[in-house]
C-alpha positions as CSV (number, residue, x, y, z in Angstrom):
1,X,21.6,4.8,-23.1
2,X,20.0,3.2,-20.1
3,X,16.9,3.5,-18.9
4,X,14.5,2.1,-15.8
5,X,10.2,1.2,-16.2
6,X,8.8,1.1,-12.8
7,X,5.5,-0.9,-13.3
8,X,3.5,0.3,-10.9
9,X,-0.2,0.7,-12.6
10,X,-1.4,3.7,-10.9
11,X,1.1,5.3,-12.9
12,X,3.6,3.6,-14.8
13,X,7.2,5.4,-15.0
14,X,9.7,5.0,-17.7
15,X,13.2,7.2,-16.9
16,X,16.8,7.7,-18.6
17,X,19.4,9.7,-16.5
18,X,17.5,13.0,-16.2
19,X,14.1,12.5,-16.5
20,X,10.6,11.0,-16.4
21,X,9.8,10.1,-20.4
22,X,6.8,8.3,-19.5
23,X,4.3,8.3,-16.7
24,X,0.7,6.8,-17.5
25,X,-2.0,4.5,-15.2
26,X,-2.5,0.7,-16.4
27,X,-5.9,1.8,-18.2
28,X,-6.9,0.0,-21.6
29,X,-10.0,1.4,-23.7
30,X,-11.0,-1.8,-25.4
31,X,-13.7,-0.5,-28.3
32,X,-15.0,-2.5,-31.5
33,X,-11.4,-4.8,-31.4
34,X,-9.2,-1.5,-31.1
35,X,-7.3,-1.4,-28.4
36,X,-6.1,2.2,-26.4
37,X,-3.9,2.1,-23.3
38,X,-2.5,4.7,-21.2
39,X,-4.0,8.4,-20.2
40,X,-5.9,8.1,-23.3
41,X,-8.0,5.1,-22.2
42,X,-8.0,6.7,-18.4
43,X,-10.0,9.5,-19.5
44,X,-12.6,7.4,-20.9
45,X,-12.8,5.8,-17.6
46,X,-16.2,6.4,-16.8
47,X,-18.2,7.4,-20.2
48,X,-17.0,4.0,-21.3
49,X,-16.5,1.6,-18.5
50,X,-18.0,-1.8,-20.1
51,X,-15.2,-1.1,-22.4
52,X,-12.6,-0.4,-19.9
53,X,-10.0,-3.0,-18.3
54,X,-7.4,-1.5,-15.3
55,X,-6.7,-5.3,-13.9
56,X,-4.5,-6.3,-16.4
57,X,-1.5,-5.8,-14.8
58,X,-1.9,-7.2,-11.6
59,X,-4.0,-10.4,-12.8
60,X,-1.2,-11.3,-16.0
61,X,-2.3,-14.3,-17.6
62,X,-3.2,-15.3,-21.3
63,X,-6.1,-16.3,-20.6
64,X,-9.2,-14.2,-22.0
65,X,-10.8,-11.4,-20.6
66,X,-13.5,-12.6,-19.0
67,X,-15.7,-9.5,-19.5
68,X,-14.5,-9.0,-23.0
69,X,-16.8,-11.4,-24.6
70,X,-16.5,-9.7,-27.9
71,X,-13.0,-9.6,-27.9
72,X,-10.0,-12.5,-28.2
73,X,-7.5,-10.1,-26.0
74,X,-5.8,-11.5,-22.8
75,X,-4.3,-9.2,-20.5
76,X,-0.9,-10.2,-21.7
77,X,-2.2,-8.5,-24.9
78,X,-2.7,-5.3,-22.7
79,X,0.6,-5.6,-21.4
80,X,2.2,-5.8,-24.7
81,X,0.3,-2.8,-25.8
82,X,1.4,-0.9,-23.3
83,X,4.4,-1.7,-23.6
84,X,4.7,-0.8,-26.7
85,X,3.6,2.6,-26.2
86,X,6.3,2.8,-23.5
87,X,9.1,1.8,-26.0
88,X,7.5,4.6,-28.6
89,X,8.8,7.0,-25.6
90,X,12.2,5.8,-25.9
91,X,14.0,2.7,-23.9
92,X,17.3,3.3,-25.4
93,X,20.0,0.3,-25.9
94,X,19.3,-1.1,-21.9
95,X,16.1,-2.0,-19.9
96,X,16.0,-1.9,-16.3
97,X,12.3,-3.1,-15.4
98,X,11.4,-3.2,-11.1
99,X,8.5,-4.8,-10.3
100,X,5.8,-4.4,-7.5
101,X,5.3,-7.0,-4.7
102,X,1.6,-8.2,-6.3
103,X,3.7,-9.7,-9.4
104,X,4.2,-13.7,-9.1
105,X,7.4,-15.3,-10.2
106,X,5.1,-16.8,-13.2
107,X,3.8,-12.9,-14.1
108,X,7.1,-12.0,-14.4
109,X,8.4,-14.5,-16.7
110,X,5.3,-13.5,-18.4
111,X,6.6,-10.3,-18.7
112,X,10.0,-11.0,-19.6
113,X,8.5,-13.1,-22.3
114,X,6.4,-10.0,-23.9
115,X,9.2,-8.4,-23.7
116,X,11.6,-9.9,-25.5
117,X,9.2,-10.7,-27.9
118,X,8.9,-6.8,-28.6
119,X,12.6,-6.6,-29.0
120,X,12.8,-4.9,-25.6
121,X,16.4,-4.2,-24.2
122,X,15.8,-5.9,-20.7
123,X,19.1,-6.6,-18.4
124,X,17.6,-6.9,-15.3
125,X,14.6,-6.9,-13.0
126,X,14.5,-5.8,-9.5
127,X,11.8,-5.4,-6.7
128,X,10.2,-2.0,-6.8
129,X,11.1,-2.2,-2.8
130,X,15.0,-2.7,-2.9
131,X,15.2,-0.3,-6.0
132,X,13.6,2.7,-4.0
133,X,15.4,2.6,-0.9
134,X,18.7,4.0,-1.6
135,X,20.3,4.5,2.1
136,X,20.8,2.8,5.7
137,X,18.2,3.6,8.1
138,X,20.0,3.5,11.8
139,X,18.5,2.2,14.8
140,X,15.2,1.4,12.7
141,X,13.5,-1.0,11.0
142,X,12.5,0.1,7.5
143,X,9.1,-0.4,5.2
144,X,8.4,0.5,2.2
145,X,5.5,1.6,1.1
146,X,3.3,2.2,-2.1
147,X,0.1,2.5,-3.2
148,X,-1.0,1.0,-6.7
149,X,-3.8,1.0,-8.7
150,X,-6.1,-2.0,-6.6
151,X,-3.5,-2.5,-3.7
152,X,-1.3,-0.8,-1.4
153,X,2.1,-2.8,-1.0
154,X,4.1,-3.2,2.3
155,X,7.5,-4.0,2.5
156,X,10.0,-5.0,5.8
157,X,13.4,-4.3,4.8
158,X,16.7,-5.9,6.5
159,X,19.3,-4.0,6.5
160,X,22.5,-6.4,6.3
161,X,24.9,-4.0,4.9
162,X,22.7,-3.4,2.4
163,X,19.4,-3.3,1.4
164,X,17.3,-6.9,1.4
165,X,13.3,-7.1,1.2
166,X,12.9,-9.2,3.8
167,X,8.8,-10.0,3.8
168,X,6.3,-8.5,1.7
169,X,2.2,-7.6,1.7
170,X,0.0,-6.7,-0.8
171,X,-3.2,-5.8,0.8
172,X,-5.9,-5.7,-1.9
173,X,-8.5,-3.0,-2.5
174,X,-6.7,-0.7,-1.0
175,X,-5.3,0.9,-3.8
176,X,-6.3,4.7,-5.4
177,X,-8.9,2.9,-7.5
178,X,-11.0,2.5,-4.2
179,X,-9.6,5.9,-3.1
180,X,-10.9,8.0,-5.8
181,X,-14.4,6.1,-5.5
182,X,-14.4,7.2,-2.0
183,X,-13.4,10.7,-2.9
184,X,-16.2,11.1,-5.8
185,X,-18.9,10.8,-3.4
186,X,-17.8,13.4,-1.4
187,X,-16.8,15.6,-3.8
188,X,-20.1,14.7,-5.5
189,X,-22.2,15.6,-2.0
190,X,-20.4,19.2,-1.6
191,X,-21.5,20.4,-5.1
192,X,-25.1,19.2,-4.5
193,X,-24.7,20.6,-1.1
194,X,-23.1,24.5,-2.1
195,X,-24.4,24.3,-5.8
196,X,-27.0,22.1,-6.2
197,X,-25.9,20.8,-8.9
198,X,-25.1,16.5,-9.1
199,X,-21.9,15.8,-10.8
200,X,-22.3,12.0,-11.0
201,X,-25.4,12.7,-13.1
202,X,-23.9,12.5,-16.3
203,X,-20.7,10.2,-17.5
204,X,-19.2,13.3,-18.8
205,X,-18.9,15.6,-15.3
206,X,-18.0,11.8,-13.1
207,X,-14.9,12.2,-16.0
208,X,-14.6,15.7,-15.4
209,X,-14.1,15.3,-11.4
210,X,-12.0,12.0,-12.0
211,X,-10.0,14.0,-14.1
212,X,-9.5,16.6,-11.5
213,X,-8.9,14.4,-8.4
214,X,-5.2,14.6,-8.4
215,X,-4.8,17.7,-8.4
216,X,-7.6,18.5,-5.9
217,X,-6.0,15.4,-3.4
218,X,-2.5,16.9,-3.8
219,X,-3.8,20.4,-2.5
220,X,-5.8,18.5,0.1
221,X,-2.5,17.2,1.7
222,X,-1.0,20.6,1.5
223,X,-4.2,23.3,2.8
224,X,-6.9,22.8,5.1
225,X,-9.3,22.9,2.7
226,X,-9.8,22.1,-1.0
227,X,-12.1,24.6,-3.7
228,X,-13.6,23.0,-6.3
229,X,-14.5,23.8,-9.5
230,X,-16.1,22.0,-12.8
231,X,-17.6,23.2,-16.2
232,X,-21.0,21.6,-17.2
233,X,-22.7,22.9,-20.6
234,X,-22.4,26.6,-20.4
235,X,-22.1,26.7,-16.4
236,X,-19.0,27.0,-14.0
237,X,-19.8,25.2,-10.4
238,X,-18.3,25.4,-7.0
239,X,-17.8,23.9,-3.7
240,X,-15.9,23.7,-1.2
241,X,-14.3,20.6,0.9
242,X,-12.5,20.8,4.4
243,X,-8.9,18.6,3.8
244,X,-10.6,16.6,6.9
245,X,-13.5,16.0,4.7
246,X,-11.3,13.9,2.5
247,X,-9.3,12.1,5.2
248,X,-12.3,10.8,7.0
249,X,-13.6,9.2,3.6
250,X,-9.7,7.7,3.3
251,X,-10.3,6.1,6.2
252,X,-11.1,2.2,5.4
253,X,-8.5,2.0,3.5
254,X,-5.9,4.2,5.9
255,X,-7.2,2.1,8.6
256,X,-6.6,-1.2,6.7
257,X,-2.9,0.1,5.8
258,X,-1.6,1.7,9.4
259,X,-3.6,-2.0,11.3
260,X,-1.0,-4.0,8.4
261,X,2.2,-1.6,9.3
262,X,1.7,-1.9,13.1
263,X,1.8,-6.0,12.7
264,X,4.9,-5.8,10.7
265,X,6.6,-4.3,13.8
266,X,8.1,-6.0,17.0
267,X,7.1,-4.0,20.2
268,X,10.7,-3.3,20.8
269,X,11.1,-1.5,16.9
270,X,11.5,1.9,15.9
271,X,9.5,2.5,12.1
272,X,11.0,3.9,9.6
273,X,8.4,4.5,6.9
274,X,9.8,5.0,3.5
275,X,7.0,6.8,1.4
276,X,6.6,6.9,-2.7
277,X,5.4,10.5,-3.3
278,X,2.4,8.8,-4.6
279,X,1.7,7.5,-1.2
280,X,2.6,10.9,0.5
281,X,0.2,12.6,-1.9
282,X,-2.6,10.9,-0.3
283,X,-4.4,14.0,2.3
284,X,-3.0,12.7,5.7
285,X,-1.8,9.2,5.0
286,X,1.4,10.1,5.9
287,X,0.4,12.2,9.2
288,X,-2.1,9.5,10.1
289,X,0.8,6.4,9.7
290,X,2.6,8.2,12.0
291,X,0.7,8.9,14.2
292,X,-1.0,4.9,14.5
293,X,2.2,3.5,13.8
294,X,5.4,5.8,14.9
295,X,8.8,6.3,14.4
296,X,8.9,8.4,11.8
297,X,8.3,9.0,7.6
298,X,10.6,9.5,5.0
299,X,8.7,10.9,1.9
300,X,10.8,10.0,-1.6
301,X,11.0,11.7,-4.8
302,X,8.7,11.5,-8.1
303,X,10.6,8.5,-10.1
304,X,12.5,7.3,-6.9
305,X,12.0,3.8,-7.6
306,X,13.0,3.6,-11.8
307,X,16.0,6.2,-10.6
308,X,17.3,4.0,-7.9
309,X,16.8,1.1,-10.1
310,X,18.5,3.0,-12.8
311,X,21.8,3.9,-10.9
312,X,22.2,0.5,-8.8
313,X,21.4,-2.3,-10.6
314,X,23.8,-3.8,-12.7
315,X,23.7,-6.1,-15.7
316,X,22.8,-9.9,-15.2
317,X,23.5,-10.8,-19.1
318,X,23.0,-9.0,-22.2
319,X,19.6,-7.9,-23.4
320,X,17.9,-11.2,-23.9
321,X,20.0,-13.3,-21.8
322,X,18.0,-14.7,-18.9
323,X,17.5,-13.0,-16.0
324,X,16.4,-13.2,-12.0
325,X,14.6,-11.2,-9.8
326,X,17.0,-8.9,-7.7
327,X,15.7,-8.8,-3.8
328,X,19.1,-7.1,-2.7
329,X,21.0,-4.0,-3.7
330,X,24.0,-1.9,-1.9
331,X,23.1,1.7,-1.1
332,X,24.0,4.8,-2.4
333,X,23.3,7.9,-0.6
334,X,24.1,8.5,3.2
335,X,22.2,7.3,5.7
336,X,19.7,8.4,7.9
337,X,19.8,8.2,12.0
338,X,16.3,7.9,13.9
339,X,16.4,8.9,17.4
340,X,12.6,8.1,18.1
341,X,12.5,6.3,21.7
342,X,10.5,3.3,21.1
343,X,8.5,4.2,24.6
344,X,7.1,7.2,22.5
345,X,6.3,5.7,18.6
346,X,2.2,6.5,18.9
347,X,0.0,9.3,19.9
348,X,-2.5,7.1,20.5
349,X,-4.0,6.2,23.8
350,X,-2.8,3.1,25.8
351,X,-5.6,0.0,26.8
352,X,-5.7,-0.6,30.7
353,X,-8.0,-3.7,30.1
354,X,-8.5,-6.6,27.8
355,X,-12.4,-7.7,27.5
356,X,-13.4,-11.0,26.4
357,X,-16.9,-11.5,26.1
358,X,-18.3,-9.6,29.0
359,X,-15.2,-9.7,31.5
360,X,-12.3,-7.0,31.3
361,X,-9.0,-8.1,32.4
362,X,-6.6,-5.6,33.7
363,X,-3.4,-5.2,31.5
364,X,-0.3,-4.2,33.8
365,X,3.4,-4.9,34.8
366,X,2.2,-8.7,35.7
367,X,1.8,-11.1,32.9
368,X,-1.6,-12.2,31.3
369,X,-1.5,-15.2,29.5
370,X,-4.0,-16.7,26.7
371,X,-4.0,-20.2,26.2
372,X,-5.6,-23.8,27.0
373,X,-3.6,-24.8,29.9
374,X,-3.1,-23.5,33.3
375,X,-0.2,-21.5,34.8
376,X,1.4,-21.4,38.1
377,X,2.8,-18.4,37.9
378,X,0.7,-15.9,35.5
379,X,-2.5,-14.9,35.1
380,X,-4.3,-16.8,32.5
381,X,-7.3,-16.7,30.3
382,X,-8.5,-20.2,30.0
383,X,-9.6,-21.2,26.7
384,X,-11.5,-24.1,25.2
385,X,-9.2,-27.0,24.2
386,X,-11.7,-27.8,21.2
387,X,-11.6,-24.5,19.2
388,X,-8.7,-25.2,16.6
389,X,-5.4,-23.2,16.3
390,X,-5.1,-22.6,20.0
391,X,-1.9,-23.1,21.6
392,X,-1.5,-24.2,25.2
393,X,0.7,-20.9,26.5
394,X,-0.4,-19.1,23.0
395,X,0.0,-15.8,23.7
396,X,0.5,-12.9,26.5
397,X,0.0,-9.1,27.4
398,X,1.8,-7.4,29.5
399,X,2.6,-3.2,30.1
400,X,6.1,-3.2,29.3
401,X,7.4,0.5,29.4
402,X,4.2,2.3,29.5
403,X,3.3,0.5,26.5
404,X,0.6,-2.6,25.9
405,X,2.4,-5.3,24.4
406,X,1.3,-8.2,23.0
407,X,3.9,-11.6,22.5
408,X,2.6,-14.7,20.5
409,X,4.3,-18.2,21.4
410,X,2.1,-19.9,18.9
411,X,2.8,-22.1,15.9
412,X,-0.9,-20.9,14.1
413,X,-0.3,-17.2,14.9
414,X,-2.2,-14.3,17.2
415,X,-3.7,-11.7,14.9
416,X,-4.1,-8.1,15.3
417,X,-6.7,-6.8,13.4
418,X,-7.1,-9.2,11.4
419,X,-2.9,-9.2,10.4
420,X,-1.2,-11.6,11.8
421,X,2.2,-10.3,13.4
422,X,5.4,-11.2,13.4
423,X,6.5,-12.7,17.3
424,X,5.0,-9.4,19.1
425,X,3.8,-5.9,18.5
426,X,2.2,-2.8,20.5
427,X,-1.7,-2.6,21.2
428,X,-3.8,0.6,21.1
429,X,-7.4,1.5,22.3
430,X,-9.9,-0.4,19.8
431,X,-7.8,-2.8,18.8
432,X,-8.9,-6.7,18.0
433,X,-7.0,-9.3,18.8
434,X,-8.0,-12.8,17.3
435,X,-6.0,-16.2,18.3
436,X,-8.1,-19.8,16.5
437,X,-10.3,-20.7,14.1
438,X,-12.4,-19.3,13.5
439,X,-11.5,-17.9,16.8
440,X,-11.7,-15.7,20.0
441,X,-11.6,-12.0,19.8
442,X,-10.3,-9.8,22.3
443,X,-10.6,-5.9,22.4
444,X,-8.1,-4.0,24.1
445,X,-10.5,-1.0,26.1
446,X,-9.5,1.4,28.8
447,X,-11.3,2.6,31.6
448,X,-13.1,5.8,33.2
449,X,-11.5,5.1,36.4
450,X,-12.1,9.4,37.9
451,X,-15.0,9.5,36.8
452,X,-14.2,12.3,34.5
C-alpha cells in the first residue's frame, strides 16, 4: 500500500487511497524529559506553554532547544517523534512525503535522514505546491496558496504543459498561530462584553476557547455571525460575534498576504488563486483575496495536497534509495478556463495621483517616470543621485486600460508594499510604493475633484 504525509504543521496529513489516517498540528508537550506530540500536546497549549515547542518543524536543526534548558532534545528529536506517531497510524510498504516552501534543501535531507533512520518507506518527495494543483488553469496565471502554523506560503506556478513552481514566498508570522491570537482577544472581549465573564483569566478557559476556535472560524466563513459558548466550573457562558468581527481582527495578516499576491502578478495577468481548504476556512480570506487581488479562487479539497501527491508522483528509487525534490508534475484532472478580463480583476478604487512628500502627481494616459536622470519625452520625478539603489529611468506609472500600473526597469527592484514585484503590477488607493535604500516612498491617493 501507498500512502502520502503532507507536512504542513498546522495540521499534518498522512493519506492511503481513501482516506485521511492522520491529521495533527506540529505541537510537542515537553514535561520532566517526556516527550508528547500531536493533538495531545496542542491541548496543553496554553496551561503548559513553558513546556510547549510548535517551531520545530519549520526551524529543523540538531541543535538544542534553546528554551529547553532542562532538556537535551533538538527539534530533529521532535520530528522523529512525530513521526513516529505518524507511522503508528499506518504508512504501509511506500512513502510519499510533500514538503512546504519554508523547508531548506538542508531540512529536508534532515528529514530524509530521520526517516530512514525510523525505517520509513520514503520513495519520493515533492513540493506541497506542485502536488496540490492537479489541473491546467487557461488564460491565468496560478498561485498557490497555504497557510501554516507561523507562515502563510505563496506559490507562482508555470504552466509548461504541466505543472512547475516557478517562485516561491514564505511570509512569516502570518500563519494561524498569529491568527488564533488575534481571534482570542476578541472572542475574549465579547464574553466580557455580553457575559461579563473573562475567558483569558484562567489557563484552563484560554484552552477551552483555543480548543473551540476552529470550529467557531469555520462557521464564521459560512454565517454572518458566530455564537459562542464555553463551560467554566458549574456555569455555561455566551456571546455573540458578527463574522465581520473576526475579519477585521484577520486583517494584518490578510493585508500582509493579498499586498504579497498582488506583487507576484504582472499588470497584464489574470489570478488564479488556488486555495487549501485550510486557507479557505479562514472568515473572508478568500472573499477579501479576491477582491484586493482578482481573477478568481479556486478552493481545494481536505487532503488535496497528500492525494495529489499520492496519485502523481512516481517512484525515484526504492525505499531508502536517494531521492530529490520534485518541483514538476503532469496533471490529472481537466482544466479549468478563466474568463476574468484583466481591465476588471479588483473592486478596489483606482489612484488619480501619486504624492511624494507634499506634491501629488497626476497618474494618466501620459507616462510618469521615477528616476535620477532627466527625460525628453516623459514626465519625470527627479530623484537624488546619492540615495543608493536608484536607477536612472527606474521605474514608471502610467493608466493603462483604466487601470494604475506600475513598470520597474530597475536592477535593485521597486517595491510595493514592502514586496518587491516581479517587472510590473497594478496599484490601488493606499498603496506604498518604495524604490532605494533605505528609500523614497510614494503613496498612490485619489482626489475629491466634485466636491462630493
Amino acid at each position: 500500500m501507498r500512502t502520502a504525509v503532507h507536512i504542513n504543521d498546522a495540521g499534518i496529513t498522512l493519506l492511503d487511497g481513501g482516506k485521511i489516517l492522520y491529521r495533527e498540528p506540529g505541537f510537542a508537550l515537553l514535561e520532566d524529559n517526556r516527550l508528547t506530540t500531536g493533538d495531545d500536546a496542542f491541548r496543553q497549549a496554553r496551561i503548559k506553554p513553558r513546556h510547549i515547542q510548535n517551531r520545530y518543524w519549520s526551524e529543523l536543526t540538531t541543535e538544542p532547544l534553546a528554551d529547553q534548558r532542562r532538556s537535551h532534545f533538538s527539534a530533529a528529536d521532535l520530528v522523529s517523534r512525530q513521526l513516529e506517531q505518524i507511522a503508528s497510524a499506518g504508512t504501509g510498504t511506500e512513502l510519499v512525503i510533500a514538503v512546504p516552501a519554508y523547508m531548506s534543501p538542508q531540512q529536508m535531507g534532515l528529514l530524509l535522514g530521520i526517516a530512514r533512520e525510523l525505517r520509513l518507506p520514503v520513495v519520493a518527495m515533492v513540493d506541497a505546491a506542485a502536488a496540490a494543483t492537479r489541473r491546467e488553469y487557461k488564460g491565468a496565471v496560478p498561485v498557490h496558496v497555504d497557510i501554516t502554523l507561523h507562515s502563510t506560503t505563496l506559490a507562482r506556478l508555470a504552466q509548461p504543459g504541466q505543472v512547475l513552481v516557478e517562485k516561491t514566498d514564505v511570509l512569516s508570522g502570518c500563519g494561524t498561530h498569529a491568527l488564533v491570537d488575534y481571534w482570542l482577544r476578541t472572542v475574549s472581549e465579547a464574553f466580557v462584553q455580553q457575559s461579563r465573564f473573562d475567558p483569558l483569566h484562567t489557563a484552563e478557559t484560554e484552552q477551552a476557547l483555543v480548543n473551540k476556535m476552529a470550529g467557531w472560524m469555520s462557521e464564521a466563513a459560512r454565517n454572518d455571525s458566530v455564537r459562542l459558548e464555553i463551560e467554566a466550573g458549574n456555569s455555561t457562558y455566551e456571546a455573540t460575534v458578527e463574522s465581520l468581527v473576526f475579519i477585521g481582527a484577520a486583517a494584518p495578516v490578510y493585508q500582509q498576504i493579498a499586498s504579497s499576491l498582488r506583487a507576484l502578478f504582472r499588470a497584464d495577468e489574470v489570478p488564479a488563486l488556488q486555495l487549501t481548504d485550510r486557507a479557505a476556512r479562514m472568515p473572508g480570506l478568500a472573499e477579501m483575496l479576491k477582491a484586493r487581488v482578482g481573477g478568481e479562487v479556486f478552493v481545494l479539497e481536505p487532503g488535496a495536497t497528500a492525494r495529489g501527491a499520492l496519485t502523481r508522483v512516481r517512484n525515484q528509487g526504492g525505499a531508502g534509495d536517494s531521492v530529490s525534490l520534485i518541483r514538476q508534475l503532469p496533471w490529472d484532472q481537466a482544466a479549468a478556463s478563466i474568463t476574468n478580463d484583466v481591465t476588471e480583476q479588483t473592486q478596489t478604487g483606482v489612484p488619480t495621483h501619486m504624492l511624494f512628500g507634499s506634491k501629488a502627481y497626476a497618474v494618466n494616459d501620459s507616462v510618469l517616470t521615477l528616476g535620477s536622470e532627466p527625460s525628453e519625452t516623459d514626465r519625470v520625478v527627479l530623484l537624488d543621485t546619492d540615495m543608493p539603489g536608484v536607477s536612472r529611468r527606474h521605474c514608471s506609472l502610467r493608466r493603462v486600460n483604466g487601470q494604475c500600473v506600475i513598470e520597474d526597469f530597475s536592477r535593485y527592484g521597486t517595491f510595493l508594499n514592502g514586496h518587491r514585484i516581479d517587472g510590473s503590477t497594478v496599484l490601488q488607493l493606499g498603496d506604498s510604493v518604495r524604490i532605494g535604500s533605505p528609500g523614497y516612498e510614494f503613496r498612490l491617493i485619489t482626489t475629491d475633484e466634485d466636491g462630493g
